[in-house]
N, C-alpha and C positions, 0 to 999 in steps of 0.2 A: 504493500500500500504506500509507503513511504515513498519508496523509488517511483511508484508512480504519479508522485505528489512533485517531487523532482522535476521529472522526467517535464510534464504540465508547467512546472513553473520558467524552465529552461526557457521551453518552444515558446510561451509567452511574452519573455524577455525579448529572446532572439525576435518575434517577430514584430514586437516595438518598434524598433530600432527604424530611425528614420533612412536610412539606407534602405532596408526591406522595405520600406511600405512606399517609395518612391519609384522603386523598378519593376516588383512586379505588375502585372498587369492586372485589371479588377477582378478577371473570373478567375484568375490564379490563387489570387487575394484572397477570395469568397471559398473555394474549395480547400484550401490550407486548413482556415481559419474553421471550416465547419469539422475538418475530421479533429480539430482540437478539442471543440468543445463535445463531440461526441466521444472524448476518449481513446478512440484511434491513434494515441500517438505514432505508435510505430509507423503506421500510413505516413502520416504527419512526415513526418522526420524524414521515411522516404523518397516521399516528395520532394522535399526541399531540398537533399543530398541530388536529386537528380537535377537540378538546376545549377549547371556548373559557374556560373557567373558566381553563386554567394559562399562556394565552395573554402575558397581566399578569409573572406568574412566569418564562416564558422570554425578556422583553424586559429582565426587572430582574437575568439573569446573563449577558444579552450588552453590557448597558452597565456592567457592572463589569468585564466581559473586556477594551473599548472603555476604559475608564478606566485600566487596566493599561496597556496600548498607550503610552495619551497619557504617562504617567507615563516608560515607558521612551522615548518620543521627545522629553522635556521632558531627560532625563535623556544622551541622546547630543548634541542639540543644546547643553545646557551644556558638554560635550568636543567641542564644535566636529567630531561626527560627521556630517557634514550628511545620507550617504547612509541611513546606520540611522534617523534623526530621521526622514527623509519617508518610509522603510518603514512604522515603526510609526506616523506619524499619516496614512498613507494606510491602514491595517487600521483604527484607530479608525473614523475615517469612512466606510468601506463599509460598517462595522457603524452606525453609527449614522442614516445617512440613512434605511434600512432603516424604522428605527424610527419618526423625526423629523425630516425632513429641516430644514423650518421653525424647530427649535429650535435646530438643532447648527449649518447651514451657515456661518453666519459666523464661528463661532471657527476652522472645521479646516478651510474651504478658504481663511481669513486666512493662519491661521498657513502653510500649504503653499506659500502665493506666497509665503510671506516666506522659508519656506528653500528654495524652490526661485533666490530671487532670489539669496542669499547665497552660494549653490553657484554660483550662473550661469547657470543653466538660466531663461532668457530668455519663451522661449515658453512652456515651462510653466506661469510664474510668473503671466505676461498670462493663460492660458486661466483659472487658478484664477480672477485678480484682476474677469476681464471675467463669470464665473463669477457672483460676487459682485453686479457692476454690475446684472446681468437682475433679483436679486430685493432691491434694497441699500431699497426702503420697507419691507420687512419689519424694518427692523432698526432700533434708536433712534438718531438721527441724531448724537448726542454719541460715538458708538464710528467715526462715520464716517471721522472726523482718521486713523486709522489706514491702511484704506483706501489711500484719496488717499497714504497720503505711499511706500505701497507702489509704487504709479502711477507715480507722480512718480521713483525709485528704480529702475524698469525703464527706463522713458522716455528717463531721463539718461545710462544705460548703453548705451542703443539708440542715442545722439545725436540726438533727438528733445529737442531744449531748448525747445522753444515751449511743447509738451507737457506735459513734466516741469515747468515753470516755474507753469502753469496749477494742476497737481494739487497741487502743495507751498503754495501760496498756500492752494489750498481748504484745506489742512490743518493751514496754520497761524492762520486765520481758524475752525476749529471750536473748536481747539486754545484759543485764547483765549477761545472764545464759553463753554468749558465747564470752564475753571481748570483744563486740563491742563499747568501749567507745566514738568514733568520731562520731557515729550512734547513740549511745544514748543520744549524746548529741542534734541532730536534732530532736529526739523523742520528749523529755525534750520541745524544741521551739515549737515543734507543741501543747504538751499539756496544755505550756503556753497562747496559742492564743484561745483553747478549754474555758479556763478557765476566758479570757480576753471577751469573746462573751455571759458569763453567769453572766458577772458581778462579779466574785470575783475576785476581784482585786491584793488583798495580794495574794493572792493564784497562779494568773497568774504571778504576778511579781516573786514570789520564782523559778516557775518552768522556766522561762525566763532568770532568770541571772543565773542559773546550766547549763542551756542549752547554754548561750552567752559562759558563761568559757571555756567551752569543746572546743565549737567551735574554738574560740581562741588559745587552748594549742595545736590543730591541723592545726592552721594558715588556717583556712576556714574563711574567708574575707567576702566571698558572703555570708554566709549563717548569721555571725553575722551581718551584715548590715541591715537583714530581723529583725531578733532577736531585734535589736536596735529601728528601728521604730514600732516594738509592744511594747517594753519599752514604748517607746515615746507618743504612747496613752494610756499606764497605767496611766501615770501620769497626760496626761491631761484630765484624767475619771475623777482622783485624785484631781482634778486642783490643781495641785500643778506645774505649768508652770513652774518655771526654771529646776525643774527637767526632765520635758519635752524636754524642748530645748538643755538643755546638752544631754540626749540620743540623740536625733536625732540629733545634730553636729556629733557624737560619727559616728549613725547609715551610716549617708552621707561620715565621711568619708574613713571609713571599705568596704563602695560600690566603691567609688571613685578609692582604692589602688585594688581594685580586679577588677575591669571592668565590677559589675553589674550593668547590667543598670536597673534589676526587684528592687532590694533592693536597690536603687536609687528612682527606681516610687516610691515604698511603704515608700521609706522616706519623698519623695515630698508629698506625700498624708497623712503622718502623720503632714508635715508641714501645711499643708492646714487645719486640721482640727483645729490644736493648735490656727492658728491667727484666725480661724470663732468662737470659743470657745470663745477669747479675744474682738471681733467685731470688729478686723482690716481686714475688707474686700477686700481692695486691696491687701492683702501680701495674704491672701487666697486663694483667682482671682489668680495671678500670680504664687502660687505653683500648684494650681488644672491645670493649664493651660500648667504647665510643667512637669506634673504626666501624663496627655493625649496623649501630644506629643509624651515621652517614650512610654507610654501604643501601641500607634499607631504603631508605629516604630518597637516594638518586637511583635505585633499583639498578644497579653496577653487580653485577654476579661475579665478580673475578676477584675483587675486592670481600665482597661479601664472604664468599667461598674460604678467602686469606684470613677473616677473623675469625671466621668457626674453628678452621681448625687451629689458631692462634688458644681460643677459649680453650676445646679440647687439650690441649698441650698444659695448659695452665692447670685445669681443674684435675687431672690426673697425678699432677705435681701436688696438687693441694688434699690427695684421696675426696677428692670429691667424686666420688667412681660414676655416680648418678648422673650429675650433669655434664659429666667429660663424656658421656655414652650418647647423648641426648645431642651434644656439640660435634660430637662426632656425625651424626646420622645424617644433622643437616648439612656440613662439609660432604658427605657423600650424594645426597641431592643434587645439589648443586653439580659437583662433581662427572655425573653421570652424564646430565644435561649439558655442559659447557663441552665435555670431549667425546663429541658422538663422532666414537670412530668409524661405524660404517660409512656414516654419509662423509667422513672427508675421505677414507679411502674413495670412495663411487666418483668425487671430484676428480684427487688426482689419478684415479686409472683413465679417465674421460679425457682427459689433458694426456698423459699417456699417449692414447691412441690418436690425437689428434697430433701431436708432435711428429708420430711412427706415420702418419699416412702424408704428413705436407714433407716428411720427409723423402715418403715413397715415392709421393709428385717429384718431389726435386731429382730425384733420381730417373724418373719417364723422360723427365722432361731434358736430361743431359747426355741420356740414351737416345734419344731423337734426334740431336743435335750430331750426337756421334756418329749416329747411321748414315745422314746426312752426308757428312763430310766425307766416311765411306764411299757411297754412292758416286759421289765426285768425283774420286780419285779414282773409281774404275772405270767410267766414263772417259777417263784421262788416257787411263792403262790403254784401254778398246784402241782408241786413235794412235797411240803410238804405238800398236801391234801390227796396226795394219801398214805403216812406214818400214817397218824393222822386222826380218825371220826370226832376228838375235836376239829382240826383247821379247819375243813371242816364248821362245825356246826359256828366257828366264825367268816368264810368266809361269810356264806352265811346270817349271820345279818349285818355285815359290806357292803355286797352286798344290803341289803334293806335301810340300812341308807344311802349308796352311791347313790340309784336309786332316793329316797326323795331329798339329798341334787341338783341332778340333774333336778329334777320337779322344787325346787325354784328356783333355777337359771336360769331355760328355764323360768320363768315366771318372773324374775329379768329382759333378755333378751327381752322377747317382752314388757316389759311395759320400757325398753333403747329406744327399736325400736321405741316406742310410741313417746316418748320424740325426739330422733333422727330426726323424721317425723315433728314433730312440729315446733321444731329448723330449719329445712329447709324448711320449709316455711316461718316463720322470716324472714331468711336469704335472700329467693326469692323478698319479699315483701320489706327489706332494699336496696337490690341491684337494683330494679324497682324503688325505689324511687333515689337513689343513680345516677341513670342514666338519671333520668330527671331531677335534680339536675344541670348534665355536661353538658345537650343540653341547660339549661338554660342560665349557665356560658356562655358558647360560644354563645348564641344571647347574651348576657348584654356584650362580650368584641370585639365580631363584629360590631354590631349597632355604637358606638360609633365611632370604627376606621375608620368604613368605613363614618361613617360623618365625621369625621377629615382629614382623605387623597380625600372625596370628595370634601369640601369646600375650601382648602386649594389649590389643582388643579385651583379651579374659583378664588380665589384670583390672583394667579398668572395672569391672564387677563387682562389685560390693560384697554380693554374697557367696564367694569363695571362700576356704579357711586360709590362714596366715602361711600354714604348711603349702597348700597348694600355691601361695603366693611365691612363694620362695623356691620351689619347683620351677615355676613358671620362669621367675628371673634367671635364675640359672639355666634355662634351656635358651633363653633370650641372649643373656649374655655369650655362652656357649655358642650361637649362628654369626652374632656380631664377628668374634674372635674367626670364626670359620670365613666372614667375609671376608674383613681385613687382610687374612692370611692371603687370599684367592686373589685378592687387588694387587699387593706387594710382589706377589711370584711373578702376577701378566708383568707387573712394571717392568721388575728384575732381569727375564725372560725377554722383553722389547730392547732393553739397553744393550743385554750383552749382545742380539744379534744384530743389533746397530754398532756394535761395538762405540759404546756411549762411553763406558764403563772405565771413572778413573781410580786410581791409586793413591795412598793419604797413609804414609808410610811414620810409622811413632814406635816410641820403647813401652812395650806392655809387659806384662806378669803371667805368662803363658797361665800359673801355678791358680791365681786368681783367679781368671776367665772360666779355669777348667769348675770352681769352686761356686762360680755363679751360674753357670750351665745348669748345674747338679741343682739346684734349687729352683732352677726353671725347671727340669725335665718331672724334678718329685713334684712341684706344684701341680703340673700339668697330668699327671698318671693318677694323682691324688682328684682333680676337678674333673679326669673320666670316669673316677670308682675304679680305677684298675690296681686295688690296694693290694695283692698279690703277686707284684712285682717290686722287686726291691734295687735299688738306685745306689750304687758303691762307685766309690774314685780310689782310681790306683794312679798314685805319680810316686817314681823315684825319687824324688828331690822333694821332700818337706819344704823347702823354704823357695824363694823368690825365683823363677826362671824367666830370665829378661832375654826377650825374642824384637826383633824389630820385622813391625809388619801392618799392615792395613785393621785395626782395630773391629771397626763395623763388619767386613768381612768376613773376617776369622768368626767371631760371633754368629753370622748369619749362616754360615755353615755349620757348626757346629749347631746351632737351632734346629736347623732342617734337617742332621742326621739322625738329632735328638726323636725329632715329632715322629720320624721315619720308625725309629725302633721303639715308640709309643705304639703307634700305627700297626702294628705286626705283630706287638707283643702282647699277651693277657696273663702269662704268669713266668716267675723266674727271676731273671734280672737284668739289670739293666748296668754295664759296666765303661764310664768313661776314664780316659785318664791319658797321661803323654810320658815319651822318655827320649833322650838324647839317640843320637846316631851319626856320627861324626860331625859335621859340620850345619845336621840338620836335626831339628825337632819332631818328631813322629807323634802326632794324634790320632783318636782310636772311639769308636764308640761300641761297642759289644751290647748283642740282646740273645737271646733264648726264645726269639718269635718264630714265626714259621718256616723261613728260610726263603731263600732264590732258586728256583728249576735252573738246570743246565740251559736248557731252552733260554730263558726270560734273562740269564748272565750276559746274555753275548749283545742285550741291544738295552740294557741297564740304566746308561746314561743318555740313552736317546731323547729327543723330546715328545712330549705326548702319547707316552708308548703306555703308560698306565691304560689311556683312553681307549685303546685296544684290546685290552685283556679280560674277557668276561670273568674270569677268576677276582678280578680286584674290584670289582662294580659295587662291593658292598665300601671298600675303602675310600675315607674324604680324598680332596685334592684333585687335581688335573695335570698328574706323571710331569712334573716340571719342575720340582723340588731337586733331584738327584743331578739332573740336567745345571743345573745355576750354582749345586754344589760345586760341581767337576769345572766348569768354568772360574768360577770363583778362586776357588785353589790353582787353577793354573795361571790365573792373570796374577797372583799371588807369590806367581816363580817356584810352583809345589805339584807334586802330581797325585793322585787319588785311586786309590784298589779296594778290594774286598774281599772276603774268606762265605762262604753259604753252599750250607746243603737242608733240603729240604727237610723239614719239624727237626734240626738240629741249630736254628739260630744262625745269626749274621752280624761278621764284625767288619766295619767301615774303618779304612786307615787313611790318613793324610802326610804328608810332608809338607813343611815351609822350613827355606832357608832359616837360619840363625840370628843372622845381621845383615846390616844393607850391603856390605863389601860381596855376600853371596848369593845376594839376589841377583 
């Protein structure tokens, strides 16, 4: 009804208009005018589209309607509305391609990646951005920098650094080609935060204060604000806290004079992290608590996303187990929704294929060229065969050694083909495995939620006993822990086959590590009821064994062989411990579970090989725990074995060198 109140009010307007009502003629006039007020608009409208004179006239009051739009989407994106922003300059632009696509597309499918990026919306952002990339010779290549540093900006958030790294270069090499110094300087900020996310620290800070100055000498307030609270976590990478806290007074109050309230969050949330660094938990609590607010307020998800789990981090510190579970769930909300992997995969395989076919053109099309030139030169041959017996005669050996070279080659080509055919099969047999792999993921990240938003419903019930409450939570918390785990493996599992995966080399306490392991693994044997299993440490050395090696890693493996011979095991024991071995330390974890078939030894550390084994269908996880181990340890400069025979139990060993001199 509305739209058709619209639609009425349009054709009314338009046919005011002292232009219309001067040119057409009376019965034109009268028959218009009558299928309007009969409701006929579409009539209506068709009529008048079929008069090509006002053709002109109705395209110059849908791009002032389109101008209207942009104006209102210029105007909520300055109040940091992001959602109203891409309403109205998604209306401009349906109207206007309509019109011109050629003219318009670069300003309004720019600016929509740029607020789809800001809001978060990842995939969208890519589809506009790659949108762009199909027709980007149409456009003058000095508006390019822009672009690119969008790219570069999705890329970094995706964790995709090689990428993002590639794009922001392009953008800060047009940026200079074309005296965009105001712009170069935002480049500069972004490749700072590139550089802030890989751990080079000096490196992010250089490109952070080029990029702060610029900002500055162009009186951009907001954009140094941002600038200032990534200082602010350089330094508290750095710990070097008061220089921390000078940026960020700096950073809050560059937001303050400018009216950002985003470079406000991100100062709040640089504060947050500075005082959980220090373990003053309240000043943490109360900045994370006013980085959300903001976050909520401008509906900014990426920010939002950064105080939950900011909170979580906080209240865990504080045994607040309650509300670090609650801060958590929403950090996973968010989460899921910002990095929807299918749809950016679906982008760039579609970019892919379009790369591989204008490639394939370029390749017809310099194959045509060459046939050509061919063609010519026998043309050539012809005429001077018939001058000469002598060049005939060396034609026609040239013609035998051509017809030879043409036999290897055809025999070059089927045994390509050979190869080609083998390769796709591979390929079929990766991509079958690859897919049971995702239906797997998706029962290990459904099971869980759906135990946690089912139990969670019955808790809310009044009339349960306290007992059944407490059942309850423990099956809650229990799916939670199950999720988390399932998140952290895909992470782990992405990095290392990107080989993302760096090294953060320290003197530990081998003797220690093995000592807090052991009260992880009893914790955990203890939270499944598997009280029949008993948890011993054997180490040679009583006291201190100082190893130099990657901290978190060592840890992360030893976790996962731990859960592994949780997993396996329901009574017996469970025996960790380490001892010397010339120059290297050997770790070990021993259980009494079921054991490994000969069969299932040989593809052990495969990945997603669990997913295939109807034998383990009843065990959690998605076969990529042992996988990340074995990696892990060798990026470690250490290699990884195992001892199993079937219902006689399975002992895991590792190696890592001693010191860095052996790494």
């Amino acid at each position: 009804m509305l739209k058709k109140v619209f639609l009425f009010a349009l054709l009314v307007i338009m046919f005011s208009e002292s232009l219309w009502s001067q040119t057409l003629t009376d019965s034109t006039h009268k028959e218009i005018f009558h299928l309007i007020r009969q409701h006929k608009f579409q009539l209506a409208k068709k009529k008048i589209d079929s008069i090509s004179q006002y053709k002109d006239h109705w395209d110059k009051i849908s791009i002032k309607k389109a101008e209207l739009y942009k104006l209102k989407s210029q105007y909520y994106s300055n109040k940091y509305l992001l959602d109203s922003a891409i309403y109205y300059q998604t209306k401009a632009w349906n109207i206007l391609k309509q019109i011109n696509y050629d003219q318009y597309f670069f300003n309004y499918l720019r600016t929509l990646a740029y607020y789809n990026w800001e809001k978060g919306n990842y995939s969208k952002s890519l589809q506009y951005s790659h949108q762009i990339l199909r027709d980007i010779e149409k456009v003058d290549s000095s508006r390019h920098n822009s672009l690119y540093n969008i790219l570069g900006l999705n890329y970094l958030d995706l964790g995709n650094y090689s990428l993002s790294e590639i794009y922001f270069h392009k953008s800060v090499k047009l940026s200079k080609k074309y005296n965009s110094e105001h712009y170069l300087g935002v480049v500069y900020a972004n490749t700072g935060k590139l550089y802030l996310l890989q751990k080079k620290y000096d490196k992010a800070l250089k490109y952070f204060q080029k990029g702060s100055n610029l900002e500055l000498k162009y009186n951009d307030y907001g954009a140094a604000s941002r600038s200032y609270a990534e200082i602010g976590n350089i330094y508290v990478q750095k710990k070097d806290y008061e220089y921390a806290l000078e940026s960020l007074n700096q950073g809050k109050a560059y937001a303050l004079k400018s009216n950002d309230d985003i470079g406000l969050c991100r100062n709040y949330l640089a504060f947050g992290k500075l005082y959980y660094k220090n373990q003053d938990f309240n000043k943490a609590k109360s900045y994370y608590h006013k980085a959300v607010s903001l976050a909520k307020k401008k509906n900014t998800q990426k920010e939002l996303m950064q105080g939950y789990h900011g909170l979580y981090n906080t209240y865990d510190q504080i045994n607040n187990h309650r509300k670090a579970k609650e801060y958590l769930h929403d950090y996973y909300l968010i989460y899921k929704d910002l990095y929807n992997v299918k749809k950016i995969v679906q982008i760039e395989n579609l970019q892919h294929k379009l790369n591989l076919q204008e490639e394939k053109t370029a390749n017809q099309k310099a194959q045509l060229e060459k046939q050509k030139t061919i063609k010519n030169l026998l043309f050539l041959i012809v005429i001077l065969s018939v001058l000469t017996a002598g060049v005939l005669l060396l034609l026609l050996i040239r013609s035998i050694k051509h017809r030879t070279s043409l036999k290897r080659k055809n025999e070059e080509i089927e045994k390509q083909k050979k190869e080609l055919k083998k390769a796709k099969e591979r390929a079929e047999n990766s991509e079958a495995l690859k897919d049971h792999f995702l239906k797997n993921i998706s029962h290990e990240i459904r099971t869980p939620l759906n135990g946690i938003i089912g139990f969670s419903s019955i808790i809310a019930q009044t009339d349960i006993t306290q007992t059944d409450k407490n059942n309850y939570q423990r099956i809650i918390d229990q799916n939670a822990k199950m999720l988390l785990s399932t998140i952290e493996d895909i992470i782990d599992i992405a990095k290392i086959k990107t080989q993302q995966i760096d090294i953060f080399k320290e003197k530990l306490d081998a003797n220690q590590i093995i000592q807090e392991i052991q009260k992880l693994i009893h914790f955990e044997k203890d939270y499944l009821n598997k009280n029949e299993i008993e948890v011993i440490v054997e180490q040679n050395n009583k006291e201190k064994q100082i190893i130099y090696t990657d901290e978190s890693k060592l840890r992360k493996v030893l976790v996962l062989l731990g859960n592994n011979a949780i997993k396996f095991t329901d009574k017996g024991h469970i025996k960790l411990g380490n001892y010397l071995k010339g120059s290297n330390i050997i770790f070990f974890i021993e259980d009494t579970g079921s054991g490994i078939s000969q069969e299932d030894q040989k593809t052990i550390f495969e990945t997603f090989r669990q997913a295939d084994k109807e034998t383990n269908q009843t065990k959690d996880g998605i076969g990529i725990g042992l996988t990340i181990a074995k990696a892990f340890v060798e990026i470690m400069g250490g290699e990884i074995w195992f001892k199993s025979a079937i219902n006689e139990g399975t002992t895991f060993y590792f190696s890592l060198p001693l010191n860095e001199n052996n790494s």
